[in-house]
C-alpha positions as CSV (number, residue, x, y, z in Angstrom):
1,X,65.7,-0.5,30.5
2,X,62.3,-2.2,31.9
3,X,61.8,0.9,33.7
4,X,62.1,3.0,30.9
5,X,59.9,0.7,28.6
6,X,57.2,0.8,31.0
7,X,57.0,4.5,31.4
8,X,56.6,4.8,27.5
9,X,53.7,2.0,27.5
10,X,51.9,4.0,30.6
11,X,52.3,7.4,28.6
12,X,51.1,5.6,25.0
13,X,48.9,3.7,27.1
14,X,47.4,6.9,29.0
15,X,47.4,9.6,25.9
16,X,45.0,6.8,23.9
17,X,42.7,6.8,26.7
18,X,42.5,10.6,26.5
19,X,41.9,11.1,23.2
20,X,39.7,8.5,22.7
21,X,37.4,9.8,25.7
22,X,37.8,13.3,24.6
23,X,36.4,13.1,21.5
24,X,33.7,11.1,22.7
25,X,32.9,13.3,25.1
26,X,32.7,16.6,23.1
27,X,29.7,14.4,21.8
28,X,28.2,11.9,24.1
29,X,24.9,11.6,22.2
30,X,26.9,10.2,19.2
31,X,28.4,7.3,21.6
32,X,24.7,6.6,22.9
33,X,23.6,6.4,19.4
34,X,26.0,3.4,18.8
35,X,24.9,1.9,22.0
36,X,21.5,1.8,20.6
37,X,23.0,-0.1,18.2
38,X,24.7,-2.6,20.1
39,X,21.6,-3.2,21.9
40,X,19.1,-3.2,19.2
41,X,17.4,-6.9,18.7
42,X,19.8,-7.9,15.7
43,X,23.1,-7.2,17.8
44,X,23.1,-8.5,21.6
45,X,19.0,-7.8,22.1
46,X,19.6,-6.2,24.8
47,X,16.8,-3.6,23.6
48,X,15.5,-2.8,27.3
49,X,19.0,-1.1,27.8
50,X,18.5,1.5,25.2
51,X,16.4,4.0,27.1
52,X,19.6,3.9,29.3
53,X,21.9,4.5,26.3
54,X,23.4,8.0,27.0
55,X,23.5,7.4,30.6
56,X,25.7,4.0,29.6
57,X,27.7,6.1,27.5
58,X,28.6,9.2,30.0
59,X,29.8,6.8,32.5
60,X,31.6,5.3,30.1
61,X,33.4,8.0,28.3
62,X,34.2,9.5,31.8
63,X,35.8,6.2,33.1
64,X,37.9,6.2,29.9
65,X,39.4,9.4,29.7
66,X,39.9,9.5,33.9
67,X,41.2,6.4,33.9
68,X,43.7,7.5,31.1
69,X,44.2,10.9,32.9
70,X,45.1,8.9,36.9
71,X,47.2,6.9,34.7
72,X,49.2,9.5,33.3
73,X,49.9,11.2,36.6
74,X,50.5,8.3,39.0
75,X,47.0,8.4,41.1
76,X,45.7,4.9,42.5
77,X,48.1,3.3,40.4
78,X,46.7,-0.6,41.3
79,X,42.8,0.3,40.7
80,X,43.8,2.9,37.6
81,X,45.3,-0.6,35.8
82,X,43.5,-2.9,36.9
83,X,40.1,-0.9,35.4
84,X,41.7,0.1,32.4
85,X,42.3,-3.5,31.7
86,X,38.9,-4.8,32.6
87,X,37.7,-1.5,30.4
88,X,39.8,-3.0,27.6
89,X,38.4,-6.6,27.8
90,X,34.9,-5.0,27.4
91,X,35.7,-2.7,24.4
92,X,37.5,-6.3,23.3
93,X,34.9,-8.3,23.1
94,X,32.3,-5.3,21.7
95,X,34.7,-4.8,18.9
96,X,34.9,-8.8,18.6
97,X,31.7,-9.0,17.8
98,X,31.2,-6.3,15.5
99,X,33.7,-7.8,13.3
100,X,33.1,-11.4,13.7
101,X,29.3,-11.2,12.9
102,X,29.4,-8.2,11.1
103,X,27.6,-5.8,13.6
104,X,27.6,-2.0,14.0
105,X,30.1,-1.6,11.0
106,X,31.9,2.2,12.9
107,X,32.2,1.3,16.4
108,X,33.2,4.6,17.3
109,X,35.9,3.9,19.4
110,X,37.0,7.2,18.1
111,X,34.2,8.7,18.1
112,X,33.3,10.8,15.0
113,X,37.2,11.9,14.6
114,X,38.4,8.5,13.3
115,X,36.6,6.0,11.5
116,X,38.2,2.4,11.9
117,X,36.7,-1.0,10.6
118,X,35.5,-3.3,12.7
119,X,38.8,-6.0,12.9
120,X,41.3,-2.3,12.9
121,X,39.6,-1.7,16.0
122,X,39.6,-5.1,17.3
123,X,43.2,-5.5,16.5
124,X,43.9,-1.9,18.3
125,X,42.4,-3.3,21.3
126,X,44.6,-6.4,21.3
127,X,47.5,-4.6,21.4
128,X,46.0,-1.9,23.9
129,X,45.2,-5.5,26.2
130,X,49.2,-6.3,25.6
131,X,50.5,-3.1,26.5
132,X,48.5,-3.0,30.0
133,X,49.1,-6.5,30.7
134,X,52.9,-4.8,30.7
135,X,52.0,-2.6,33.0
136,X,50.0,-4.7,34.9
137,X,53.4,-6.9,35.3
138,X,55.5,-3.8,36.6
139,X,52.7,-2.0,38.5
140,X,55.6,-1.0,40.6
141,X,57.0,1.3,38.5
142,X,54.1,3.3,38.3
143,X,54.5,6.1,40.6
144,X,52.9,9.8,41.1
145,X,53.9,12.7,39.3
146,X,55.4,15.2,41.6
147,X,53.5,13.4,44.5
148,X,50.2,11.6,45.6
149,X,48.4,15.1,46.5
150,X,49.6,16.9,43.7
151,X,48.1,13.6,40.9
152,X,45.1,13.2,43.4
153,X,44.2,17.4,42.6
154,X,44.8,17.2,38.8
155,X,42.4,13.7,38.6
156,X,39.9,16.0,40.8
157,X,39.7,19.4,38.6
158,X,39.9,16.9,35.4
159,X,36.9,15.4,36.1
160,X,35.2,18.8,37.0
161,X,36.2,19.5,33.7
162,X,35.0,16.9,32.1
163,X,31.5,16.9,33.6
164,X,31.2,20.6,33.0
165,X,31.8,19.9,29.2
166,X,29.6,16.6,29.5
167,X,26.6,19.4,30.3
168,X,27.7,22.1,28.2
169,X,27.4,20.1,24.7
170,X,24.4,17.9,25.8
171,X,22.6,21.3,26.8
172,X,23.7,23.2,23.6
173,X,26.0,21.7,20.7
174,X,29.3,19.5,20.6
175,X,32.2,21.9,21.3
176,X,34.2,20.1,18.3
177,X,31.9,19.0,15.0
178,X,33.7,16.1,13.4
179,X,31.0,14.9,11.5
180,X,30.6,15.6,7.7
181,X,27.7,18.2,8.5
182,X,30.5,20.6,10.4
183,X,29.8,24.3,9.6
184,X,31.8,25.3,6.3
185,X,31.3,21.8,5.0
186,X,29.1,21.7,1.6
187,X,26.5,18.9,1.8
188,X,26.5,18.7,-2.4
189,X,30.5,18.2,-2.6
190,X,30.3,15.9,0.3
191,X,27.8,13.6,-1.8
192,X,30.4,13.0,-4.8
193,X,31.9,9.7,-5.9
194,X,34.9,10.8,-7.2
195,X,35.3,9.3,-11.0
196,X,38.7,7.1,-10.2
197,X,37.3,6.1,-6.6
198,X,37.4,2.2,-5.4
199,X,34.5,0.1,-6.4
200,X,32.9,-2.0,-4.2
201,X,33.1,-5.8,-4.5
202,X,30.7,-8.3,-3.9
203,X,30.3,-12.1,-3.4
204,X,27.1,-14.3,-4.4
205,X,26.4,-17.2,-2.9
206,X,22.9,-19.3,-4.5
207,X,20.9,-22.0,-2.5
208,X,19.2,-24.3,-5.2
209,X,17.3,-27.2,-4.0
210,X,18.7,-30.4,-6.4
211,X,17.0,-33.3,-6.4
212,X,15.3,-32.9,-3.4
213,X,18.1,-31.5,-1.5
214,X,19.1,-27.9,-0.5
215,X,23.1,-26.7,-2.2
216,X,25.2,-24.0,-2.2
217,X,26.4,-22.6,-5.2
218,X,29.1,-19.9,-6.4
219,X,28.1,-17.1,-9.3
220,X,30.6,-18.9,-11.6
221,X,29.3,-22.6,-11.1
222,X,25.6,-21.3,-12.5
223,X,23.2,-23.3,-10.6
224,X,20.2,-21.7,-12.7
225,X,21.2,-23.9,-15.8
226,X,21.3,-27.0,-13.8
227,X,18.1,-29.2,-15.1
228,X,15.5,-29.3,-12.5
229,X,16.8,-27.1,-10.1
230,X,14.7,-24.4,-7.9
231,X,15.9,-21.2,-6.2
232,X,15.8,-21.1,-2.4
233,X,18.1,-17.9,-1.6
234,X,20.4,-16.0,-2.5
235,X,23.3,-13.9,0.1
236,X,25.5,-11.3,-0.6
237,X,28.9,-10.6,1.0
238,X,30.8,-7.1,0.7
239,X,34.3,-8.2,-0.2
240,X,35.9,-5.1,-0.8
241,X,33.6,-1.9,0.5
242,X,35.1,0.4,-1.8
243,X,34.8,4.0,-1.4
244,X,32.0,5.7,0.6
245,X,31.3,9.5,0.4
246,X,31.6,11.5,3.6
247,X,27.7,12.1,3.4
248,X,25.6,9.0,1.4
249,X,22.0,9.0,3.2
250,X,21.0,12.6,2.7
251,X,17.5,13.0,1.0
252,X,15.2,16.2,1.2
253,X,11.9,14.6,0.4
254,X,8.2,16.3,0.5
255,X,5.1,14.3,-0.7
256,X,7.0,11.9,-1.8
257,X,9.1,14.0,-3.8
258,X,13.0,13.9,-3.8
259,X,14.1,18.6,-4.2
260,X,17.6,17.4,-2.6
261,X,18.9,19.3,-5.7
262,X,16.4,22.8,-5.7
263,X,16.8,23.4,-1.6
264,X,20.5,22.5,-2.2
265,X,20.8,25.7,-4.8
266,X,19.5,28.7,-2.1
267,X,21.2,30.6,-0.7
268,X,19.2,31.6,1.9
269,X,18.0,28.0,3.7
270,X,17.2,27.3,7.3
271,X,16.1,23.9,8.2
272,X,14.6,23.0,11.9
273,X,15.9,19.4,12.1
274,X,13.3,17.2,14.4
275,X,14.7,13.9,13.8
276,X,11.5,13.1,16.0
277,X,8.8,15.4,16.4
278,X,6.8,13.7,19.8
279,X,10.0,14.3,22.1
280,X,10.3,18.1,20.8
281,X,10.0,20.3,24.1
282,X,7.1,23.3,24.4
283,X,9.6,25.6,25.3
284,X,11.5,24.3,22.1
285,X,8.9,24.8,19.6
286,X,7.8,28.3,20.7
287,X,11.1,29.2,20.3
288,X,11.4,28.0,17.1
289,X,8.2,29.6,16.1
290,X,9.7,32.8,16.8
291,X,13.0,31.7,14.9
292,X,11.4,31.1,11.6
293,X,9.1,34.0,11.6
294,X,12.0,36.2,12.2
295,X,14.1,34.0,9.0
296,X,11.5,34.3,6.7
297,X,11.3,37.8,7.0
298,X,14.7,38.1,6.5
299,X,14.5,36.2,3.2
300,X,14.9,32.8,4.3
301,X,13.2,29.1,3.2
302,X,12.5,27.8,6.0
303,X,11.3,23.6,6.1
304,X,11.1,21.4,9.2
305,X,13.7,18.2,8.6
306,X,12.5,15.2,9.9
307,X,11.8,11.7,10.2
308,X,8.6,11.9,11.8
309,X,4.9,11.8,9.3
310,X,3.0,14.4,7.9
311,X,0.5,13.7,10.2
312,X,2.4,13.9,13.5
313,X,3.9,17.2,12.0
314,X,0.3,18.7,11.0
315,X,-0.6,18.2,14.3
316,X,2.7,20.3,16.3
317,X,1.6,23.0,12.7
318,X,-1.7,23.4,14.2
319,X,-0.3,23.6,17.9
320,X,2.3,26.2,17.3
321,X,0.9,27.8,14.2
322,X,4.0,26.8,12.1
323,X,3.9,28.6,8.5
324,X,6.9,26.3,6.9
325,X,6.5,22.5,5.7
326,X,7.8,19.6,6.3
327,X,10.5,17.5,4.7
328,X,10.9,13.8,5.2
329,X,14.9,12.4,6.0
330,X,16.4,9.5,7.3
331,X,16.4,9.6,11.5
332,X,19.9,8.3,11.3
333,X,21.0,11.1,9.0
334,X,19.4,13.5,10.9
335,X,20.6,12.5,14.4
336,X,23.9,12.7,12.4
337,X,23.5,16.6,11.0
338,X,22.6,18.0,14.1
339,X,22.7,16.5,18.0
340,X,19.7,18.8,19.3
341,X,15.9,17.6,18.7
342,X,14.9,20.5,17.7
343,X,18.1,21.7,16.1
344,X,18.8,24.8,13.3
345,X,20.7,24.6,10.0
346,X,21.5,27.4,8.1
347,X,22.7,26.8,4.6
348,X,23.9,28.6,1.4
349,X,24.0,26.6,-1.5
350,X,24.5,23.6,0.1
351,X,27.2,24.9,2.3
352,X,26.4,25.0,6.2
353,X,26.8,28.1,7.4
354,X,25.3,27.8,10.8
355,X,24.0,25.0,13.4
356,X,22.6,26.0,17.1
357,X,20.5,24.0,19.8
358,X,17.1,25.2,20.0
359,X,18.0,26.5,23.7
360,X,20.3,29.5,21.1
361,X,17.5,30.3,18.8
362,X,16.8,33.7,20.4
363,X,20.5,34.5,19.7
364,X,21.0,33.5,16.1
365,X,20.9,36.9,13.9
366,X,20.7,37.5,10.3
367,X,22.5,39.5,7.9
C-alpha cells in the first residue's frame, strides 16, 4: 500500500515540476522580470542581482522541470529528491515573503498560465514540501523506468530539448503566448469591468497625534472630530481585491495626450514596442526601418510604443531616419505585450492580429 502511495506522490510530485517549468520556460524573460522584482530595493535589496536576472531564472526553470522529468523516470533517485526538496524550501520561503509582507503580488510560480495569490502559492508549496518529505522517507522505492540507461538517455535528450527551446523563444518569441496580449485577443474587450463584477474593498487606518501623543484610529471611530487632534497618516489595506481585468495598465499616450480610444478603432495598426529605446540593437532598428516603410505603404499607422522620452526617441528618429512617432506606455505593460525590445504588433480594431521579434521583420507580409 506504501509502495503504491509513493509512486502516486512521485508521479503528482514529478508532473507539477513539469508543468510548472514548462511554461516558464516557453517564456524565461517573464520569470526574470519577477526576479527583478524580488530583488528590487523594496523586496530583499538584492538590486546588484538584477543584471543577473534572466541568467538566475534559466538555471532555475531548467533545474525545475529536469528535476521533475529525472524524477518521473527513476534517474539519480537520492540527488533528484533531495534537490527537489531544497528547490522547494527556496520557492517556500520566496512565496513566504510575498505573502507575509505583501511583495510581488503574481509570483509566477506558473508562469503566465496560472495566476495564484501570494498565500495559494505558499500554501501549494507546503504541501509540495509534505509530499517530498514522503518521498524523501521511501527513497527506496524510487527506482528507474525500464532501467538506469534507458532514464539516464530520456533526462539527456530532455534537457537538449529544453535548452533548444530556452534559445529559440529568447532569440524570437515564446512558443506559447499566455499573456492577455496573445494574437486573436482584443485589447478594448480585455479592458472591461464587467457591470456585476466584485468590488474591491478597502481598510483605513488614521494616525492622529492626541494630546501630544501619536494613535491609531479606525474609519468608524472618526478621529477628525476629536477636539484638538492633528493628522499624522493615513494607510490603506486591500481587504478584498475584487475583480481585475485581464489587461488594466494599457495607455497610448503622445504629448501628453491619452488616443487609447482613436488607435484602438484602425484597422490597419502596427506598433514597434521599445519598452526601452538605449538597449535597441543597430541591426534591430534598420530592420525595423525597412518594416515600417514597407507598412505604411501598405496602408498601415505605424507609432513606436514605448517607455523611453521624446528626447531619447528624437535622437534613434534622427539616427535611422524614422517617419512614425512615438507613443508613451508603461515599461511594465510593454515588457508584458511583447518579449522582444524591439518587438511588432499588428492590430485591427484593437484585436492583435500579429506579434514577431524584430530578428522576423523581413518576413512579416501584408495583405
Amino acid at each position: 500500500m506504501m509502495q503504491l502511495l509513493t509512486h502516486v506522490i512521485r508521479v503528482f510530485v514529478a508532473v507539477t515540476f513539469i508543468f510548472s517549468g514548462f511554461v516558464k520556460l516557453v517564456d524565461p524573460l517573464g520569470s526574470a522580470y519577477k526576479f527583478e522584482e524580488y530583488f528590487g530595493a523594496d523586496v530583499l535589496n538584492l538590486e546588484f542581482l538584477s543584471p543577473f536576472a534572466l541568467q538566475f531564472s534559466i538555471l532555475l526553470i531548467l533545474a525545475e522541470i529536469m528535476l521533475g522529468v529525472m524524477l518521473l523516470v527513476g534517474f539519480k533517485s537520492k540527488i533528484t529528491v533531495w534537490s527537489l526538496f531544497f528547490i522547494s524550501l527556496l520557492f517556500l520561503f520566496l512565496t513566504w515573503y510575498s505573502a507575509y509582507y505583501d511583495k510581488v503580488t503574481d509570483c509566477g510560480c506558473f508562469g503566465d498560465a496560472i495566476t495564484l495569490t501570494p498565500w495559494e502559492t505558499f500554501y501549494k508549496n507546503v504541501i509540495l514540501i509534505v509530499l517530498i518529505l514522503v518521498l524523501l522517507l521511501r527513497m527506496y522505492d524510487i527506482q528507474p523506468i525500464l532501467s538506469d540507461s534507458f532514464a539516464q538517455r530520456v533526462s539527456l535528450i530532455s534537457l537538449l530539448v529544453f535548452v533548444g527551446i530556452v534559445i529559440y523563444v529568447l532569440r524570437y518569441l515564446p512558443i506559447i503566448d499566455f499573456r492577455a496580449y496573445a494574437v486573436g485577443k482584443s485589447i478594448p474587450e480585455g479592458m472591461l469591468i464587467p457591470e456585476d463584477a466584485e468590488k474591491p474593498v478597502y481598510e483605513d487606518t488614521w494616525v492622529y497625534n492626541v494630546n501630544g501623543e501619536d494613535r491609531t484610529f479606525t474609519t468608524e471611530e472618526k478621529p477628525w472630530s476629536i477636539e484638538g487632534a492633528t493628522f499624522v497618516d493615513r494607510k490603506t489595506r486591500t481587504l478584498v481585491e475584487g475583480y481585475v481585468p485581464p489587461i488594466h495598465d494599457f495607455t497610448m499616450e503622445r504629448d501628453g495626450e491619452d488616443i487609447t480610444d482613436l488607435l484602438m478603432a484602425k484597422e490597419k495598426l502596427m506598433l514597434i514596442v521599445a519598452y526601452n529605446l538605449s538597449m535597441t540593437s543597430d541591426k534591430g532598428m534598420i530592420k525595423i526601418k525597412e518594416l515600417a516603410d514597407r507598412a505604411m505603404e501598405s496602408g498601415y499607422s505605424v507609432y513606436c510604443f514605448s517607455a523611453s522620452t521624446q528626447e531619447d526617441y528624437e535622437k534613434l528618429k534622427s539616427e535611422y531616419k524614422l517617419d512614425f512617432d512615438l507613443l508613451f506606455c508603461d515599461e511594465t505593460t510593454l515588457k508584458t505585450i511583447i518579449r522582444s525590445n524591439p518587438g511588432v504588433v499588428t492590430l485591427n480594431k484593437g484585436v492583435i492580429t500579429g506579434k514577431w521579434s524584430w530578428r522576423r521583420a523581413e518576413k512579416i507580409t501584408f495583405k
